[in-house]
Biotite code that builds the C-alpha atoms (Angstrom):
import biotite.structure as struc

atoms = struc.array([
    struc.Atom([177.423, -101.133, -62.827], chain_id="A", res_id=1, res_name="UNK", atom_name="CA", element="C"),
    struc.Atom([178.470, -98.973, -65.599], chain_id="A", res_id=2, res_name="UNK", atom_name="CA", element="C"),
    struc.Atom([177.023, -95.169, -66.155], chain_id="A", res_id=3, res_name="UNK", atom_name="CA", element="C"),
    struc.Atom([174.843, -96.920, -69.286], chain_id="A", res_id=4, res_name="UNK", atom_name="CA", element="C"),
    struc.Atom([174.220, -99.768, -67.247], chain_id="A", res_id=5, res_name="UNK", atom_name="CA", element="C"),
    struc.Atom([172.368, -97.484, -64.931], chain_id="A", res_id=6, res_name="UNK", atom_name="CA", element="C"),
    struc.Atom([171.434, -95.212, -67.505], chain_id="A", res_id=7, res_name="UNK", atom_name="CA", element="C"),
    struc.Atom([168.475, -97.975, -68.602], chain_id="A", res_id=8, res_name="UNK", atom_name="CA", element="C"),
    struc.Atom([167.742, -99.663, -65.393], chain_id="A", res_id=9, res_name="UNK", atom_name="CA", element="C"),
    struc.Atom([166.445, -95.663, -63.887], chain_id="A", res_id=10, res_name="UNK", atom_name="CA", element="C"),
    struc.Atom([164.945, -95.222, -67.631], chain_id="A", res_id=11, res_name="UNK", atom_name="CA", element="C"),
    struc.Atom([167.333, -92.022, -68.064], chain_id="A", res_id=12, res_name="UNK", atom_name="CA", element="C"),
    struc.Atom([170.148, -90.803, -70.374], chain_id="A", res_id=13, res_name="UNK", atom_name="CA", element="C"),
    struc.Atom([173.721, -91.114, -69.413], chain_id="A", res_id=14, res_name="UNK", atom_name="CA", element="C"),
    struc.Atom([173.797, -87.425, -69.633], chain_id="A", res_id=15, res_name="UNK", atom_name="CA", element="C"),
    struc.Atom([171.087, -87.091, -66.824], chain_id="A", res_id=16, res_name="UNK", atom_name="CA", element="C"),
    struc.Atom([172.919, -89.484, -64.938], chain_id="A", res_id=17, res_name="UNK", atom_name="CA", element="C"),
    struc.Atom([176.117, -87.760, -65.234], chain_id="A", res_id=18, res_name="UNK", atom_name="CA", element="C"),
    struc.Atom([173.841, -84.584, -64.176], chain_id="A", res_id=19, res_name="UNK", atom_name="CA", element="C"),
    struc.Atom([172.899, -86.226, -60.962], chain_id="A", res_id=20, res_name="UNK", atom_name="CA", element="C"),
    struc.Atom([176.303, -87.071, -60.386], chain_id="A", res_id=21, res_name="UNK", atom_name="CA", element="C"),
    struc.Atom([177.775, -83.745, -60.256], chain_id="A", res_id=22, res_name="UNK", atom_name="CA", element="C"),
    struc.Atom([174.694, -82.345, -58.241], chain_id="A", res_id=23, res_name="UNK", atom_name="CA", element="C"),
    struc.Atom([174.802, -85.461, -55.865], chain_id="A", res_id=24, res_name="UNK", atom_name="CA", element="C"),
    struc.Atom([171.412, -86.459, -56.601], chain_id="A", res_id=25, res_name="UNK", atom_name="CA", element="C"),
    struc.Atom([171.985, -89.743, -58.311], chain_id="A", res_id=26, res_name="UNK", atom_name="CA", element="C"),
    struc.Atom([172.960, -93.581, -57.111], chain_id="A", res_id=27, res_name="UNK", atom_name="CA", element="C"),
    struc.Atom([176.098, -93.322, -55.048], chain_id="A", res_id=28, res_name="UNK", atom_name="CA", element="C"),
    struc.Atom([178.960, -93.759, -57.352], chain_id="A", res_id=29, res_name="UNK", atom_name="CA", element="C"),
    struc.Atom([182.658, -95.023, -56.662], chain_id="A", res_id=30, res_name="UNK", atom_name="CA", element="C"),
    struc.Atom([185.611, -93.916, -58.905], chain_id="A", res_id=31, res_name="UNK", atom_name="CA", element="C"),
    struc.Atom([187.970, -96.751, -60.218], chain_id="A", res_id=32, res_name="UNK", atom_name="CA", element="C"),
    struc.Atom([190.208, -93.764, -61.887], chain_id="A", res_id=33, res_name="UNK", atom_name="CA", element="C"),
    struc.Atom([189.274, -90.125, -62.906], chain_id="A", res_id=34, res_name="UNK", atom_name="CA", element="C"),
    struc.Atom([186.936, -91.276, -65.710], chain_id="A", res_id=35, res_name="UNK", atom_name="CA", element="C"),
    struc.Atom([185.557, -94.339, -64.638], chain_id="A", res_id=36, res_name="UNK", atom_name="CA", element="C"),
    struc.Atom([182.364, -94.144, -62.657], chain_id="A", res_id=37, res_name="UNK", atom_name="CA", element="C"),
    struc.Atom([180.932, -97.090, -61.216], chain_id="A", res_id=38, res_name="UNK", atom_name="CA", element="C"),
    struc.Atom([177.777, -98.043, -59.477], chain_id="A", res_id=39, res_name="UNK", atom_name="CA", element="C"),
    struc.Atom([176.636, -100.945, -57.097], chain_id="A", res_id=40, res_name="UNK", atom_name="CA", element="C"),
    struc.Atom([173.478, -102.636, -57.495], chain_id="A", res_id=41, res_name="UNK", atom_name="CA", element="C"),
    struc.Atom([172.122, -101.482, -54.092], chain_id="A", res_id=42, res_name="UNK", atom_name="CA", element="C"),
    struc.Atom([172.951, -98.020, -54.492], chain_id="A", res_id=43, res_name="UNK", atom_name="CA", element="C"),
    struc.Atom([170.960, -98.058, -57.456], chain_id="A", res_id=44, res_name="UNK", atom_name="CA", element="C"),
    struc.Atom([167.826, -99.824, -56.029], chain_id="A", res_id=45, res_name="UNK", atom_name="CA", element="C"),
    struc.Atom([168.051, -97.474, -53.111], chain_id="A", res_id=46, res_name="UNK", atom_name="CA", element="C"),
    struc.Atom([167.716, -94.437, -55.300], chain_id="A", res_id=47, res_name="UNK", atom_name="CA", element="C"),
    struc.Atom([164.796, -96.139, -57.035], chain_id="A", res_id=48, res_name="UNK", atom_name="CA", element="C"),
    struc.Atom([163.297, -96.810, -53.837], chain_id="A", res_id=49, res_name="UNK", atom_name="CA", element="C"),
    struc.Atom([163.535, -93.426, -52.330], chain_id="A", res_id=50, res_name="UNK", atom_name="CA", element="C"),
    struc.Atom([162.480, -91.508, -55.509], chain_id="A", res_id=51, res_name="UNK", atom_name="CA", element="C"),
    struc.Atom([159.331, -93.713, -55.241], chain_id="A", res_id=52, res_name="UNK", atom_name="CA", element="C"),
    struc.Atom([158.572, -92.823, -52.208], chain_id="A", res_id=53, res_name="UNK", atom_name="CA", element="C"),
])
């Protein structure tokens, strides 16, 4: 998933997410190249599930 993809499914800006990124609070991300974040599906729902909890 992209950074905007992700951006809507947690209901936050791609600034926050980029936030969480650098503070390693966000989904677990994997780098395709120095400026290309990307996100799997799993990782995402995993970070949903645990900041529902």
């Amino acid at each position: 998933m992209t950074t905007n993809e992700v951006a809507r499914a947690v209901q936050v800006s791609p600034s926050t997410l980029c936030r969480w990124r650098q503070s390693g609070e966000g989904p677990r991300v994997t780098w395709l190249s120095p400026f290309i974040p990307r996100y799997r599906q799993e990782d995402v729902d995993a970070r949903l599930k645990k900041a529902a909890a």
